[in-house]
KOLVEXNU-288832 format. One line per 8 residues: their letters; for each residue x, y, z of C-alpha. Coordinates in steps of 0.1 Angstrom, whole numbers. Layout:
A = X/Y/Z; ...
% end
This chain:
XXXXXXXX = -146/-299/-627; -171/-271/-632; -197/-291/-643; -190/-318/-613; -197/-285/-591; -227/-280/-608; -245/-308/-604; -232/-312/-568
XXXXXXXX = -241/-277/-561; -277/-283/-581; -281/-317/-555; -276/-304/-521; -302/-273/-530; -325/-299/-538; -328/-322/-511; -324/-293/-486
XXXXXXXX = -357/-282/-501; -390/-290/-474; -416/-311/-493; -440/-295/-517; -476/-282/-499; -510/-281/-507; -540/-267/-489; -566/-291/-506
XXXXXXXX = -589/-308/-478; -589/-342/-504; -556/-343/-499; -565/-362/-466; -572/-394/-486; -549/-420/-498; -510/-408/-494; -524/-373/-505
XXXXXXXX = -531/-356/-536; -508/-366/-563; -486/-340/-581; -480/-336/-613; -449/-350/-631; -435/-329/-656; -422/-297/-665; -434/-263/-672
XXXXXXXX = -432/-267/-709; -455/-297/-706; -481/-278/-681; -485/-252/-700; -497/-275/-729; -528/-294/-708; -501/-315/-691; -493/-336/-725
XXXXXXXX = -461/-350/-726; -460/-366/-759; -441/-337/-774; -401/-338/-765; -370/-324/-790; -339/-320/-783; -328/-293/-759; -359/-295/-729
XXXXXXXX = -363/-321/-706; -392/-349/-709; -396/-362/-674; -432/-379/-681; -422/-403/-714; -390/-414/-700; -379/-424/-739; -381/-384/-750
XXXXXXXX = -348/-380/-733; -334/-407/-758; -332/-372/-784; -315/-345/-759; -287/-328/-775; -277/-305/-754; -268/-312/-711; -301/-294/-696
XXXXXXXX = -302/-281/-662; -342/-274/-651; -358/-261/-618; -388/-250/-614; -414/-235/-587; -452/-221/-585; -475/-204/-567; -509/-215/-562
XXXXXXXX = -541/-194/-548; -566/-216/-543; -601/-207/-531; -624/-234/-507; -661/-231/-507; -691/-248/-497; -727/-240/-499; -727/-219/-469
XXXXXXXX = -694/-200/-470; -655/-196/-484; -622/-194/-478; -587/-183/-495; -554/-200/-489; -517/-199/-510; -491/-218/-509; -456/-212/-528
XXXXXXXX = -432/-245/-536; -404/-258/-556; -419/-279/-582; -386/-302/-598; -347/-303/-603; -334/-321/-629; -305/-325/-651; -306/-347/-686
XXXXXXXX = -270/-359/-703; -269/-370/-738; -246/-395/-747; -251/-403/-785; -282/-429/-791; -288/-425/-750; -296/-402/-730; -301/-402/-692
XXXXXXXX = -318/-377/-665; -319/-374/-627; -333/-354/-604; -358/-349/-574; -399/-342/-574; -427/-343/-557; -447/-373/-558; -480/-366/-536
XXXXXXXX = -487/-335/-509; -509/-334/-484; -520/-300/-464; -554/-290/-448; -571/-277/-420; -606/-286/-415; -634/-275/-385; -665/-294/-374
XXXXXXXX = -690/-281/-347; -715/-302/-339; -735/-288/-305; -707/-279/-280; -684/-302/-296; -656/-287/-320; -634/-313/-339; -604/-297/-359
XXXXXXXX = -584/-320/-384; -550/-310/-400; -531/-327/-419; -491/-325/-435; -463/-343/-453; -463/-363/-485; -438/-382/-504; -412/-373/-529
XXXXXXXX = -393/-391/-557; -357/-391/-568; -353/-405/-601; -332/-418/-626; -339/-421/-661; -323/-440/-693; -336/-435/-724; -324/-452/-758
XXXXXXXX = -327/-443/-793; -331/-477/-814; -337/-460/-850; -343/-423/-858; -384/-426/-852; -382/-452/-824; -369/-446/-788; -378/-465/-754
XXXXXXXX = -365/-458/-720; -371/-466/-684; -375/-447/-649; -360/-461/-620; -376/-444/-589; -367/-445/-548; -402/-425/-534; -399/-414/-500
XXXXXXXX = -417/-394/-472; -441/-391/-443; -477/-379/-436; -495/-369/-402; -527/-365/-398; -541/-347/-362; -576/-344/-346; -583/-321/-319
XXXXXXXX = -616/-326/-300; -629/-299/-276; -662/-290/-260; -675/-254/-250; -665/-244/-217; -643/-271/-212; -606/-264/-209; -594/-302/-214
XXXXXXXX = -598/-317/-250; -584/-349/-267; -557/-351/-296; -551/-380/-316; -521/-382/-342; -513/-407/-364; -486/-410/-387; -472/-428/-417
XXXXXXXX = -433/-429/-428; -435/-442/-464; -404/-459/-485; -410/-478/-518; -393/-483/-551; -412/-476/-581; -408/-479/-622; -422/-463/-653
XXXXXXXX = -417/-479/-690; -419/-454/-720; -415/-456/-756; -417/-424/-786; -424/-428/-821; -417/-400/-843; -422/-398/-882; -421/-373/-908
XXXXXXXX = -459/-377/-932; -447/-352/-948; -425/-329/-963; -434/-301/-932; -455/-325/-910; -440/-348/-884; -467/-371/-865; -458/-384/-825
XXXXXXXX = -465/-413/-804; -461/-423/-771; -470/-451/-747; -459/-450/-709; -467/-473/-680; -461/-477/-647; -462/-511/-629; -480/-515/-598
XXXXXXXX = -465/-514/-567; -461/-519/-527; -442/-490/-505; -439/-500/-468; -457/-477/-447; -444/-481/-411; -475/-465/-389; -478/-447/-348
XXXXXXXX = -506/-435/-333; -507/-416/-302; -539/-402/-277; -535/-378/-256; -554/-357/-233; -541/-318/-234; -548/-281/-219; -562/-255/-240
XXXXXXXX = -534/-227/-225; -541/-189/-224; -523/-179/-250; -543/-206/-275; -514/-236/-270; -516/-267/-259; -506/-286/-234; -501/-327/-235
XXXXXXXX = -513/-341/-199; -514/-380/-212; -497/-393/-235; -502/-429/-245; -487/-445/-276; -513/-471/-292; -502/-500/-313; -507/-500/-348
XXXXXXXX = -499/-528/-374; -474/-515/-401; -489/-519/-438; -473/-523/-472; -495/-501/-491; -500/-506/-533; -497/-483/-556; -514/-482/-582
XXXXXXXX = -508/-492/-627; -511/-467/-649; -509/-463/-687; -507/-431/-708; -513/-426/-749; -507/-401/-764; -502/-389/-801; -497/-350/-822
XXXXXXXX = -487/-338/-848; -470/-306/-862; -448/-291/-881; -404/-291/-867; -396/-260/-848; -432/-240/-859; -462/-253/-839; -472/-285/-826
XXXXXXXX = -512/-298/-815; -516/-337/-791; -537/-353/-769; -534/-381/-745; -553/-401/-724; -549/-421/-690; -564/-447/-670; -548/-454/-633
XXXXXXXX = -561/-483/-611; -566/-461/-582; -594/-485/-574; -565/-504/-558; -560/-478/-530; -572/-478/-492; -560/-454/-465; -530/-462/-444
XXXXXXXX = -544/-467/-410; -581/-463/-408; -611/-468/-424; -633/-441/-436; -674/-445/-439; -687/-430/-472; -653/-431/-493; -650/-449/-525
XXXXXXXX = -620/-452/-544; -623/-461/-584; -604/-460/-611; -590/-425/-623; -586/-411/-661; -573/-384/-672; -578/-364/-706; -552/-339/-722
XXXXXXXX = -547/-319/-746; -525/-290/-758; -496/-282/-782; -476/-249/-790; -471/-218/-817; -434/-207/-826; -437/-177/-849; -402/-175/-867
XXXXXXXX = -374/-196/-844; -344/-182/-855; -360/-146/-866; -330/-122/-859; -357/-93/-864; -379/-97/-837; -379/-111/-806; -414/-116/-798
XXXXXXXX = -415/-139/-830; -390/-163/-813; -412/-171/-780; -429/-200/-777; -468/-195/-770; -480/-226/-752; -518/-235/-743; -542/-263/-734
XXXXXXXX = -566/-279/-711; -571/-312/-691; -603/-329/-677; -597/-354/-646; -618/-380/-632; -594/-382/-598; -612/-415/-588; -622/-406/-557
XXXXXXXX = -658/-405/-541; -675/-390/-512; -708/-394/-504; -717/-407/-534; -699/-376/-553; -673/-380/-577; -642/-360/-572; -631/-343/-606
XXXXXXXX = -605/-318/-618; -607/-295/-648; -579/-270/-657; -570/-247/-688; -535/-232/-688; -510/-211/-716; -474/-203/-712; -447/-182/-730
XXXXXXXX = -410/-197/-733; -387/-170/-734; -354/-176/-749; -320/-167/-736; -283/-168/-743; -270/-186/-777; -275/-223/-766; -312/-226/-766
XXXXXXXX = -316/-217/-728; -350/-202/-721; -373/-189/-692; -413/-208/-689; -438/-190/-680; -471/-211/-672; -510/-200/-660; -537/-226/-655
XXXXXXXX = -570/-219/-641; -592/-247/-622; -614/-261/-603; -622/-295/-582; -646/-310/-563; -678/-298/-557; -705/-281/-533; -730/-306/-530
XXXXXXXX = -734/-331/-501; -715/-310/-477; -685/-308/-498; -658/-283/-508; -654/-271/-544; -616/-258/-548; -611/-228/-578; -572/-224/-583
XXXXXXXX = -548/-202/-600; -514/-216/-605; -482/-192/-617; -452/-212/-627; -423/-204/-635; -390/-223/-645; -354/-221/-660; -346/-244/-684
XXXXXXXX = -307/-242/-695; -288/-258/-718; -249/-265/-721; -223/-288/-738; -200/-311/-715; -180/-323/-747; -165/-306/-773; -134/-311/-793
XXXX = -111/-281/-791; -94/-271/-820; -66/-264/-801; -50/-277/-767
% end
């Protein structure tokens, strides 16, 4: 029964929680930028999620949860500074979000995970003055993704699961048009409720090479699919009031066509190896047809989309895991870096995204439980062509904890 109120407790949290920002003017394209899927462990390393074991959660290879042990609880939130410049000036912005919940069951060979995250954000505020004419653009929403995951362990070095994903959420994008000395301006909003199902295939091969050296594999991919985006538009003509608000004088819905919008493949490789409970080095690369996406409602001059890839690589440094000496020697020290081609061009600029990060686990309690602590330093985009170039700092922090549902009493 406690447990029950747990996970009950752990749900209702998690779908009270508002969807995850970002203040990234390319989040304006597509359904937003897309967020990264995984835990804090797996950030810290580069993003790789090749590595899994048997008492943290693996919610990128959906076979790593095939080896959990131990029932896992995990949350997680950050905190991101992120600092906008062109060529001819800067700004800062932050935003602070909840990043996952999940919760992973073993049940002998299986293993199965739920939870809630964020599948794509979009957040900005953007100003062009042109003459006497200022246009402002703003933008919010983004899509989230409960999921369920089953994972199966055929022999000791071979395991295979599956995600099965209901993605969900809206985006609104406004456009406020004013000129100098003119009190009435024009607004135009248009707006996208987005629904889809979506799937991701995994499979982890693990063998020892050695007597102290174990090598990993893993292969993921993700289908491509259509989410129905039902669409609205409205103009309206409104009052610029004293105290800076506005005022709607007309407003006029216009028809616009519903879309079933694709989303695109994607497959992931990824390999490492290291040595049980010590330290642990991988890498993996992957390719994502994001040459298959458009924007929901409108066409945009200038815009390209191609495919993305994406470059990883990272791994971890445990001193002495079971030193009963020192502390410091049982913290995980994490670290790695990433290189993105995000697939998207503007004026004839490719959009890219480089980050380095490092992390610390910090163990607690006397069932594996720890505390992640994760750093990554980046940047994206660039200055030329009238562009922005975004340099971020990202704090994360999670709890990861671990429990056992079923154990035989010695006594009753």
């Amino acid at each position: 029964m406690k447990h029950f109120l747990i996970v009950i407790a752990f749900f209702i949290t998690g779908f009270s929680v508002a969807q995850q920002g970002t203040t990234s003017p390319y989040s304006f394209f597509g359904i937003g930028n897309l967020k990264f899927k995984g835990t804090v462990e797996n950030r810290s390393m580069g993003g790789i999620g090749v590595y899994s074991d048997s008492i943290h959660l693996n919610i990128q290879n959906p076979a790593g949860i095939a080896g959990l042990r131990l029932v896992n609880y995990s949350i997680s939130g950050s905190h991101r500074s992120n600092t906008l410049s062109t060529s001819v000036e800067s700004q800062k912005a932050t935003t602070t979000t909840l990043d996952y919940l999940a919760i992973g069951v073993p049940m002998g060979k299986f293993g199965a995970s739920f939870g809630l995250i964020p599948y794509t954000a979009t957040g900005y505020k953007l100003e062009n003055i042109s003459g006497t004419t200022t246009t402002q653009y703003s933008g919010e929403g983004g899509l989230n993704k409960a999921f369920f995951t089953l994972g199966y362990q055929i022999t000791p070095e071979l395991s295979i699961g599956v995600d099965a994903n209901y993605n969900f959420g809206n985006i609104e994008n406004t456009t406020l048009s004013t000129q100098e000395n003119i009190q009435l301006g024009t607004k135009e909003v248009n707006r996208s409720d987005l629904l889809g199902f979506s799937f991701n295939l995994g499979a982890q091969y693990k063998k020892m090479v050695s007597e102290k050296l174990e090598f990993m594999g893993s292969v993921t991919f993700t289908p491509e699919t259509s989410f129905n985006s039902e669409n609205s538009r409205t103009l309206s003509t409104f009052l610029v009031l004293g105290n800076g608000n506005l005022a709607d004088l007309d407003l006029r819905d216009v028809p616009v066509e519903d879309t079933d919008f694709t989303f695109p493949s994607q497959l992931t490789l990824g390999a490492g190896i290291g040595k049980p409970k010590n330290w642990f080095v991988g890498g993996e690369f992957s390719t994502q047809k994001t040459s298959n996406l458009t924007n929901r409602t409108f066409d945009l001059e200038n815009v390209v989309f191609e495919d993305a890839s994406k470059f990883r690589i990272g791994g971890f440094y445990i001193p002495e895991y079971n030193s009963f000496s020192s502390y410091l020697k049982r913290i995980v020290y994490r670290g790695g870096f990433r290189f993105e081609e995000t697939g998207l061009t503007i004026n004839n600029e490719a959009i890219n995204e480089f980050g380095i990060s490092f992390g610390l686990g910090l163990p607690m309690g006397r069932t594996f439980s720890n505390i992640n602590l994760g750093f990554e330093l980046g940047k994206r985009g660039t200055k030329n062509s009238g562009l922005v170039e975004e340099s971020f700092f990202n704090i994360f922090v999670s709890l990861s904890l671990n429990d056992k549902w079923f154990e035989k009493r010695l006594y009753d």
